[in-house]
C-alpha positions in Angstrom: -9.5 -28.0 28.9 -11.8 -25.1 27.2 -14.1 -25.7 25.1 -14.4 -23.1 22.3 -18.0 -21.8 22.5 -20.2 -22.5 19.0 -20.2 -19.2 17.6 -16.6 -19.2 17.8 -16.3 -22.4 15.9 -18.4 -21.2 13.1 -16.7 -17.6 12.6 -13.6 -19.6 12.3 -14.9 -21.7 9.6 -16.1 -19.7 7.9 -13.5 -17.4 7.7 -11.1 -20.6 6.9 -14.3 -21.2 3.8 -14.7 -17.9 2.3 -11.1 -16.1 2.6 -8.4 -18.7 3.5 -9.6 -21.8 1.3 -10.1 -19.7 -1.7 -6.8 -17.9 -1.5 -5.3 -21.2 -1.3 -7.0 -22.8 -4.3 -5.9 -19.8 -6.3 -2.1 -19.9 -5.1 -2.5 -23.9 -6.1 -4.2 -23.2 -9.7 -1.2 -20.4 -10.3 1.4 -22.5 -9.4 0.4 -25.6 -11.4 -0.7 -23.4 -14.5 2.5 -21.8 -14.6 4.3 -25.3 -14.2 2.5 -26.5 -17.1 0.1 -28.9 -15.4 -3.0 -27.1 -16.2 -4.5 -24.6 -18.6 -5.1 -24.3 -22.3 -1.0 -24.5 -22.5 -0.6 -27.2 -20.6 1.4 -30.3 -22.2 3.0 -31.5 -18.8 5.6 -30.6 -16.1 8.3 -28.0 -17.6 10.2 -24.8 -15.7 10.4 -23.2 -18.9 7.8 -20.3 -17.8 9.5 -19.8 -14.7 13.1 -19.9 -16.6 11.4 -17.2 -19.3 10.0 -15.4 -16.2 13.6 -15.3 -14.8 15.7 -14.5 -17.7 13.8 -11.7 -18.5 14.5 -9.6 -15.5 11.0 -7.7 -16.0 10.2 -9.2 -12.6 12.7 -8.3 -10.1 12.7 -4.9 -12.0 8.5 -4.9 -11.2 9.2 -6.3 -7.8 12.1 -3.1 -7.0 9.6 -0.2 -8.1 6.6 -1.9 -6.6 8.4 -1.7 -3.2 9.9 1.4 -3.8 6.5 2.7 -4.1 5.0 1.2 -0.8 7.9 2.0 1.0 8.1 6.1 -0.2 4.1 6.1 0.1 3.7 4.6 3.3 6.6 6.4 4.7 5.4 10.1 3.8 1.8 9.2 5.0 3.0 8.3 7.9 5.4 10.9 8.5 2.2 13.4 7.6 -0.1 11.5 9.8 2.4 11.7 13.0 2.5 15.8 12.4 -0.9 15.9 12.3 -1.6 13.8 15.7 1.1 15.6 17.4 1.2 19.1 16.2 -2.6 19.6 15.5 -4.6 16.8 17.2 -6.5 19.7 19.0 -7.7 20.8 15.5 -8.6 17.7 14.5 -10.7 17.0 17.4 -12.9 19.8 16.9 -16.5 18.7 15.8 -16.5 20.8 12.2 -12.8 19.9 11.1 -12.9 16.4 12.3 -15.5 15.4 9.6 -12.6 16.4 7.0 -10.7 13.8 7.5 -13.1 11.1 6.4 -13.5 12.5 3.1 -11.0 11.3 1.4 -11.9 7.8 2.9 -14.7 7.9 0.8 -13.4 8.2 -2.5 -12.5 5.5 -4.2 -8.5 4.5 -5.9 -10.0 5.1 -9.8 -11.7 8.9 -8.8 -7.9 9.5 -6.6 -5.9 8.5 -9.6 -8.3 10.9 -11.5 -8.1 13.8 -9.4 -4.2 13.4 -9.3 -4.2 13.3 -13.1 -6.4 16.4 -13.4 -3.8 17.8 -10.6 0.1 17.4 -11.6 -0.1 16.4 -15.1 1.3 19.1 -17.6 -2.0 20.2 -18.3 -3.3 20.2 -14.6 -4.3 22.5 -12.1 -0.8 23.1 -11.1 1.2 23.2 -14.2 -1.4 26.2 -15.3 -0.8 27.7 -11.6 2.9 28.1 -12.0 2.2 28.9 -15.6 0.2 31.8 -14.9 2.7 33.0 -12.1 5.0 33.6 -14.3 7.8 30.7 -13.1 7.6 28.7 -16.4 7.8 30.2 -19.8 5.5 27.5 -21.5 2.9 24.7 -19.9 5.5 21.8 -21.2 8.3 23.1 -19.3 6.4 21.7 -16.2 8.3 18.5 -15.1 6.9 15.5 -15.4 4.9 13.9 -12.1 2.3 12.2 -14.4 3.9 8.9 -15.9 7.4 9.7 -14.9 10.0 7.5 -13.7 10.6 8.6 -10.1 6.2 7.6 -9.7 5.5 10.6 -8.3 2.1 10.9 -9.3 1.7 6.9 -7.6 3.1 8.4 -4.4 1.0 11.1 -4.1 -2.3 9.8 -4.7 -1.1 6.8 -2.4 -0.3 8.8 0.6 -3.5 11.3 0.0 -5.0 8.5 0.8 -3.5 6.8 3.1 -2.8 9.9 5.5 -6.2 10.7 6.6 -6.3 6.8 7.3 -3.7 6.9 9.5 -4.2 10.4 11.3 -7.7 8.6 12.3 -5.5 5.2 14.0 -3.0 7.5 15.7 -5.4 10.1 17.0 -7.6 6.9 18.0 -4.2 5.1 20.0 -3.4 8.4 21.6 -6.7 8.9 23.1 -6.9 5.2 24.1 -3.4 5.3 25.8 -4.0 8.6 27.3 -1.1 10.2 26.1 -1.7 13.6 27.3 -1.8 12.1 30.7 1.5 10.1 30.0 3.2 13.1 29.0 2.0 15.2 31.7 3.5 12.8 34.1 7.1 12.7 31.8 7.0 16.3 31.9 6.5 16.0 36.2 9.9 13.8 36.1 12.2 16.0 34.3 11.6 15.0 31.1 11.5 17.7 28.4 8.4 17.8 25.3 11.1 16.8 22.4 12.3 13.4 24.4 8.4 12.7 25.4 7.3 12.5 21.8 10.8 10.8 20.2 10.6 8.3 23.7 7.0 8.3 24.7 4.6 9.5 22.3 6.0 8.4 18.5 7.0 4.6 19.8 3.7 3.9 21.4 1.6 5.5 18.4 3.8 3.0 15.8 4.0 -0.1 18.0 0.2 -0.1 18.7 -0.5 0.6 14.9 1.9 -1.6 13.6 -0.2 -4.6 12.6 -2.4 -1.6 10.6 0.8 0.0 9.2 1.6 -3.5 7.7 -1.8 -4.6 6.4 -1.9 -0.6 4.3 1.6 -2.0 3.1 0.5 -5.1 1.6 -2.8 -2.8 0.1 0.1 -0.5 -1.7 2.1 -2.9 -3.0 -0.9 -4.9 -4.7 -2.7 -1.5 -6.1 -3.6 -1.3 -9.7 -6.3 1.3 -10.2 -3.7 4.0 -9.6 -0.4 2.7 -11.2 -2.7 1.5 -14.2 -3.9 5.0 -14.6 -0.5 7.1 -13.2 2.3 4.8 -14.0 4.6 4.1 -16.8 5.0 1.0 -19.1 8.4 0.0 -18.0 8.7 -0.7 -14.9 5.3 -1.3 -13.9 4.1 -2.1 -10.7 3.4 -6.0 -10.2 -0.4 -6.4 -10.3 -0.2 -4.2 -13.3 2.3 -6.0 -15.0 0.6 -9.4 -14.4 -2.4 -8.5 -15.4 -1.0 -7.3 -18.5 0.5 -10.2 -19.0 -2.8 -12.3 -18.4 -5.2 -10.7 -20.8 -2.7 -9.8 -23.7 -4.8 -11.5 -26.3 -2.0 -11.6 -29.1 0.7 -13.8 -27.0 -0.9 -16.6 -25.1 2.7 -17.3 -23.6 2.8 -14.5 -21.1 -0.1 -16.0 -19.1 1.8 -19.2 -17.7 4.4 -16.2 -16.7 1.4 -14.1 -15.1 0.6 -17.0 -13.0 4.3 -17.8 -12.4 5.0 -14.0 -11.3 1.3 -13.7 -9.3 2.6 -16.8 -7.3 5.8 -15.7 -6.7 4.6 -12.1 -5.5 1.4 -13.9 -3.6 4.6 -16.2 -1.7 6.6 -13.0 -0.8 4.2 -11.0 0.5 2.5 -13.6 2.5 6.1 -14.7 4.6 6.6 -10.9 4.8 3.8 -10.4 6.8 4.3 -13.7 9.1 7.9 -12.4 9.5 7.3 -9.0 10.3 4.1 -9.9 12.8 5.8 -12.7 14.3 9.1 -10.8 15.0 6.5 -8.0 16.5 4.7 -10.7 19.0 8.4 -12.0 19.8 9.9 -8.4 20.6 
């Protein structure tokens, strides 16, 4: 029988103390609060918050455009981070342009959603560009990537920053799994440069990277700095629209709902990760 060594034992607890007991006592104070049981509100057990959550539809509409979001986000900055390993990972590698891509790791979601703002909004950089070009007659005719329905502005900034992220993890896994080499010994079998990089190449880059790929996921989907700043009232993405609904000061009713809809979100997201992981190990 092994004996886990003492270091181990402590790591693990506290890891178990200071990240998985406190999400757990949060998930439990949520749940009760929104069932009534604790809180300012509280006058026993009732499902009326979670009824009031549900009639109201605000939450699967929140839940739709937050994955919407992740899933457009994530799959452009992936997409753009893929080009870059494959078609320009020479360029990358170069001492003076690899420091580039660690610059936008440095600013932080608040200065993004800034520059994205001072970028595509009607009175941006952009809208004045095409202004001045002569393609629009007036800076309003711009369209709308600031606010808008489609989140535009949200996917942008997301996948600015997520790219350069990324491009760093795949240019890491290719030079780990010696992928030149790999391909180099494809190429002696017969195999031609499009099927090494839709066979070889692209599957070993996303298996290796999925665990990171799901962990960014789970960061999109609970942002706030960005859709606070870029996004609309209605829908609204869910950790805006709980905590909205937490420090509204002039309707003490929608904070049993926050805690109802934080619970619900904090339950999904958790068994998505375990499922997706665990169906990874399996395969």
């Amino acid at each position: 029988m092994k004996v886990p060594r003492i270091p181990e034992t402590i790591g693990i607890g506290l890891f178990l103390l200071l990240a998985v007991l406190p999400l757990v006592l949060g998930l439990g104070y949520a749940l009760l609060y929104g069932l009534g049981l604790v809180g300012r509100l509280s006058q026993g057990f009732t499902l009326a918050y979670v009824q009031q959550v549900v009639a109201e539809g605000e939450i699967w509409r929140s839940f739709a455009y937050t994955l919407y979001i992740a899933v457009i986000s994530m799959g452009g900055a992936v997409g753009l981070a893929l080009i870059g390993t494959v078609g320009f990972r020479k360029f990358w590698q170069e001492r003076p342009s690899s420091y580039w891509i660690y610059f936008p790791l440095a600013i932080p979601s608040m200065v993004a959603a800034f520059f994205s703002l001072q970028l595509l909004s009607k009175s941006g950089l952009v809208a004045r560009l095409v202004y001045s070009w002569g393609w629009i007659q007036d800076v309003q005719d711009f369209p709308d990537l600031i606010n808008d329905a489609g989140g535009i502005g949200i996917i942008f900034t997301h996948a600015f920053m997520a790219t350069p992220f990324l491009l760093i993890v795949f240019l890491n896994i290719w030079q780990k799994e010696r992928m030149d080499e790999l391909g180099q010994l494809a190429e002696t079998l017969g195999a031609r440069k499009r099927s090494i990089l839709r066979r070889i190449a692209i599957p070993i880059l996303l298996k290796s990277s999925f665990p990171t790929l799901v962990l960014y996921f789970v960061f999109v989907l609970g942002s706030y700095e960005i859709p606070l700043l870029l996004g609309r009232e209605d829908p609204q993405m869910v950790s805006v629209l709980i905590a909205r609904k937490s420090i509204r000061p002039f309707d003490l009713m929608d904070k049993p709902e926050a805690y109802v809809i934080a619970f619900v979100y904090a339950i999904l997201v958790l068994l998505t990760v375990v499922l997706l992981l665990r169906k990874r190990k399996t395969a």
